[in-house]
N, C-alpha and C positions, 0 to 999 in steps of 0.2 A: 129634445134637442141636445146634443151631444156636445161637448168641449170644444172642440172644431168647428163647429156651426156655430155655436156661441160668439167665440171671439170672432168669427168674419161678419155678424151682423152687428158687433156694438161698433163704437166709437171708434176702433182701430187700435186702440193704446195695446193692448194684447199682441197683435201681429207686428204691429212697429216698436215695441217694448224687444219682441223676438228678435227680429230683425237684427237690432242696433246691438243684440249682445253679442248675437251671431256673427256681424259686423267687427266689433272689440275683441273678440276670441282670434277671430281668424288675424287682425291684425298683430296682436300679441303674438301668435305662431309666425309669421314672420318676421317682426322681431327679433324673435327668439334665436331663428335660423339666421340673419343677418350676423348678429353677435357671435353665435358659435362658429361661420362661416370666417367672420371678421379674426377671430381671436386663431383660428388653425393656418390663417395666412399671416399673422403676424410670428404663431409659433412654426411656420416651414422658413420664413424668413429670416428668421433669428439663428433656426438651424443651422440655414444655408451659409450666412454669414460666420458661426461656428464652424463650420465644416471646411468653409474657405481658408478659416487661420489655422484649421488643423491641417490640410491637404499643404499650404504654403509654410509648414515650421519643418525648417532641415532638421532637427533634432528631434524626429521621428520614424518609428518602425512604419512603411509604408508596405501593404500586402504579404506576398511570402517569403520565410527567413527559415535558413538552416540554422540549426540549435546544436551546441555541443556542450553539455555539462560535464562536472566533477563532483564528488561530494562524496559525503558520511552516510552511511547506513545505520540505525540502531534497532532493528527488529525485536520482536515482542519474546519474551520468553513465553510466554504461555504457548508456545511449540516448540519450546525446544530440549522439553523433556521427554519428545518422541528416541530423544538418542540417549536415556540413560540407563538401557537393558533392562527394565522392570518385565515382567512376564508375557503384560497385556499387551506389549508392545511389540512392531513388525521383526524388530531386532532385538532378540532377548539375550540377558549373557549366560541364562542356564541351558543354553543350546552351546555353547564350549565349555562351561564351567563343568558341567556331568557330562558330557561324551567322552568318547575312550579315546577318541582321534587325539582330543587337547588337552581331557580332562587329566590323567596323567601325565603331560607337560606340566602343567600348572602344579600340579601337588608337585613332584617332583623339585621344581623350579622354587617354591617357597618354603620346601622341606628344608633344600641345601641351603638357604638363606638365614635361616633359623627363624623363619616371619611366620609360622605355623609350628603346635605345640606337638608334642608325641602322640595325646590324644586324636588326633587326626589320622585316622589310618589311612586313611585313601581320600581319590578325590570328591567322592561321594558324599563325606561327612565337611565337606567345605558350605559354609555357610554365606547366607548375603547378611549383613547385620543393619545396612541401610540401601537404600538408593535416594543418591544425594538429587537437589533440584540444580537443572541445565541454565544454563544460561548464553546468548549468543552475545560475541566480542564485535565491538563496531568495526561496520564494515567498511571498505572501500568500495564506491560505485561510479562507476560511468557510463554517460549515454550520448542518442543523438537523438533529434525530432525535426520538427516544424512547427511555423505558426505563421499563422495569417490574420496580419492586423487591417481592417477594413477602414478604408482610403478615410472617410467619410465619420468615423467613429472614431470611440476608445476603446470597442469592445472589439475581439477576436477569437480564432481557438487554436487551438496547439496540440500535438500530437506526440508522444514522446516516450522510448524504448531506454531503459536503463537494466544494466546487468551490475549484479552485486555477486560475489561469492563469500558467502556465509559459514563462519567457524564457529562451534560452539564446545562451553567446557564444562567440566562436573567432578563430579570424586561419587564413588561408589566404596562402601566400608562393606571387607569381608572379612569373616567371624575368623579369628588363628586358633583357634579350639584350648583358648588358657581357660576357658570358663570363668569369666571372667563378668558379671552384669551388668557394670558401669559403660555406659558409650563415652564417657569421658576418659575414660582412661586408655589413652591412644596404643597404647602394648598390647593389649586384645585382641587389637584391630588391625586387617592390611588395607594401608589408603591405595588405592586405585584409581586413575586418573583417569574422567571418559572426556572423550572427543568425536566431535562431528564434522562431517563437510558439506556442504552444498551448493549448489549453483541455483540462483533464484531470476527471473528474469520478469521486470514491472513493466507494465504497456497504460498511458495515461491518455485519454482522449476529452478536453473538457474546453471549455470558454473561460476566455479571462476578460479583465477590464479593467483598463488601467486610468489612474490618477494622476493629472501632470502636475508637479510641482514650479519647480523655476529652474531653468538653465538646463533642461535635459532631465532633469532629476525627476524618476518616477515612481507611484506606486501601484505595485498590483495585485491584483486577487484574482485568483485560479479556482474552478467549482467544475468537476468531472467523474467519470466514471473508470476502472480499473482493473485490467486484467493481469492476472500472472501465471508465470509459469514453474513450479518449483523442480531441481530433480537431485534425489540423495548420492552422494557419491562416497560418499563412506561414513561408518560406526563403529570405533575404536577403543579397548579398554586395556591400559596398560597395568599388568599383574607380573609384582617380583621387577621390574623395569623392560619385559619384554613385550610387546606391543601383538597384542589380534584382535582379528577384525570380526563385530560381530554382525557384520550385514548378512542381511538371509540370503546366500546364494545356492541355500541348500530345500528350496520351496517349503519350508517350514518346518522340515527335519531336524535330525539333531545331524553334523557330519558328520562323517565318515571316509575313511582313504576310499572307499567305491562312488563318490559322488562327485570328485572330479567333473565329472561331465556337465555339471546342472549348469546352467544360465543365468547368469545375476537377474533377480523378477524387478523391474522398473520402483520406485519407490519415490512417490509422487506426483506432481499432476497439476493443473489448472484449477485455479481459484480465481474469484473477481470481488470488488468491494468499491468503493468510494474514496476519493483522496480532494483536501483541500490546501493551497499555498497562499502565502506571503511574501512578497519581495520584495527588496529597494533595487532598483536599476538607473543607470547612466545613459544615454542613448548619447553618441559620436554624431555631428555632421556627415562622417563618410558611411553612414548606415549602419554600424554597427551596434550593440548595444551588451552592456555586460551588468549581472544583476547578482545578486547573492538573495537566498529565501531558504524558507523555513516551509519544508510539503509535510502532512500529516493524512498519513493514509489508515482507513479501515477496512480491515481486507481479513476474507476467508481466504487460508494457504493452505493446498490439497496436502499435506499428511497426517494418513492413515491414524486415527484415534487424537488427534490433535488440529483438527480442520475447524474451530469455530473462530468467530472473529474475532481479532484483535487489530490494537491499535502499534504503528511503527511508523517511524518517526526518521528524517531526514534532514539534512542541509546540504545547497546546492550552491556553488560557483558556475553558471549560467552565459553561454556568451550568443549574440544573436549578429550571425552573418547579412544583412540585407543589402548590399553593393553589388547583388550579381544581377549584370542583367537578364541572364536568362530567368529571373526571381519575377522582372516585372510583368 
């Protein structure tokens, strides 16, 4: 006789022992479901009620809002010693310092200055004795976007184009042939001032969510993704106080009066990286809202031998348009 035949011929306690657990199990599962059932109607309720004080507070960003910023730029130098003519780089300054096109300018130019010794015969024997590290000057930037704060929430996202134009500085030390070993002793040496230019343009696509404080007063945090656009516009090294440029418009050559014709070769490009902000903002009764924040971006910038990531850094003056009805 088998288990199952056993318990159907004894006394029962077996099958009604089953029964009654089967019975308490299955009650317990709904239970179970009551309460969780019970508790996700009190929390859509609470929401709604939430939701209610937030849709009826005038002193909120309601859907979508034109954005118009101002602010500081302070970009990383770890690129911006793409501009200080060392060899490896797109723009070197031994492509005019030894060509015949400029290189005799130059010697000539620092001969009659007296910034170059006798032993210098030509331009040839002109030396680099450093090349200094670059650095870029804080920038000015402005932009426009969007955002869209949803009816219902504190969360949103925001969308948002800023153009900076980027100057950078340096000094490059060339040899004046005193023979001279000390780098401290500035008479040896012609300081040379290099500069940069560029046009940098940030594209930010990300979610925020903001903290209401009291009276309007808000806080918020911003978490997104980053596109950019970099493009060089010039690379400059001032020798004897006359100013040339060393951007390569000579496809890699050294110049020459017969190269006139070459095409400036584009120098830079698209990069993307990661950026997060900080802000304290006001929001107006007439929908408007104005915020000042702290964005910190991590970002690959496309040039050539200087493309890995770095960290750059911003403050923004922020103003948020939402009184238009074509917005609602």
């Amino acid at each position: 006789m088998n288990d199952k035949d056993r318990d159907r011929s004894g006394d029962g306690a077996g099958p009604v022992a089953r029964i009654k657990r089967k019975y308490t199990y299955n009650a317990e599962i709904r239970f179970s479901k009551f309460v969780v059932l019970f508790v996700c109607f009190l929390s859509l309720v609470s929401n709604y009620t939430k939701a209610s004080r937030i849709d009826d507070n005038p002193r909120r960003l309601k859907g979508l809002s034109f954005t118009i910023d101002v602010g500081t730029l302070s970009a990383s130098s770890a690129q911006a010693n793409f501009y200080n003519g060392n060899p490896r780089n797109a723009n070197t300054l031994g492509r005019i310092l030894y060509s015949e096109t400029y290189g005799n300018q130059i010697w000539n130019n620092l001969t009659n200055q007296d910034l170059i010794g006798s032993s210098v015969a030509n331009y040839r024997q002109i030396t680099v004795a450093e090349y200094g590290d670059m650095y870029y000057r804080l920038a000015f930037q402005l932009g426009i976007g969007f955002r869209y704060d949803f009816y219902r929430s504190n969360w949103g996202w925001l969308a948002r184009f800023d153009y900076a134009k980027l100057h950078t500085s340096g000094m490059v030390l060339l040899n004046s042939g005193h023979n001279t070993a000390y780098l401290t002793n500035q008479n040896a040496y012609v300081n040379c001032p290099l500069s940069g230019t560029e046009e940098r343009i940030y594209i930010d696509l990300g979610l925020l969510h903001k903290f209401e404080l009291s009276n309007g007063l808000d806080l918020e945090l911003s978490l997104g993704a980053n596109v950019n656009n970099t493009k060089v516009e010039s690379s400059d090294i001032e020798i004897g106080g006359v100013i040339y440029s060393i951007l390569d418009i000579w496809r890699g050559e050294s110049p020459s009066s017969y190269t006139s014709s070459y095409e400036y070769i584009n120098q830079g490009g698209i990069g993307y990286g990661a950026f997060a902000s900080v802000s304290m903002g006001l929001t107006l009764p007439v929908g408007t809202a104005m915020s000042i924040g702290y964005i910190l971006h991590y970002n690959k910038v496309n040039l050539t031998g200087y493309n890995s990531f770095a960290f750059h850094h911003a403050i923004k003056l922020t103003v948020a348009l939402n009184n238009f009805s074509f917005f609602n």
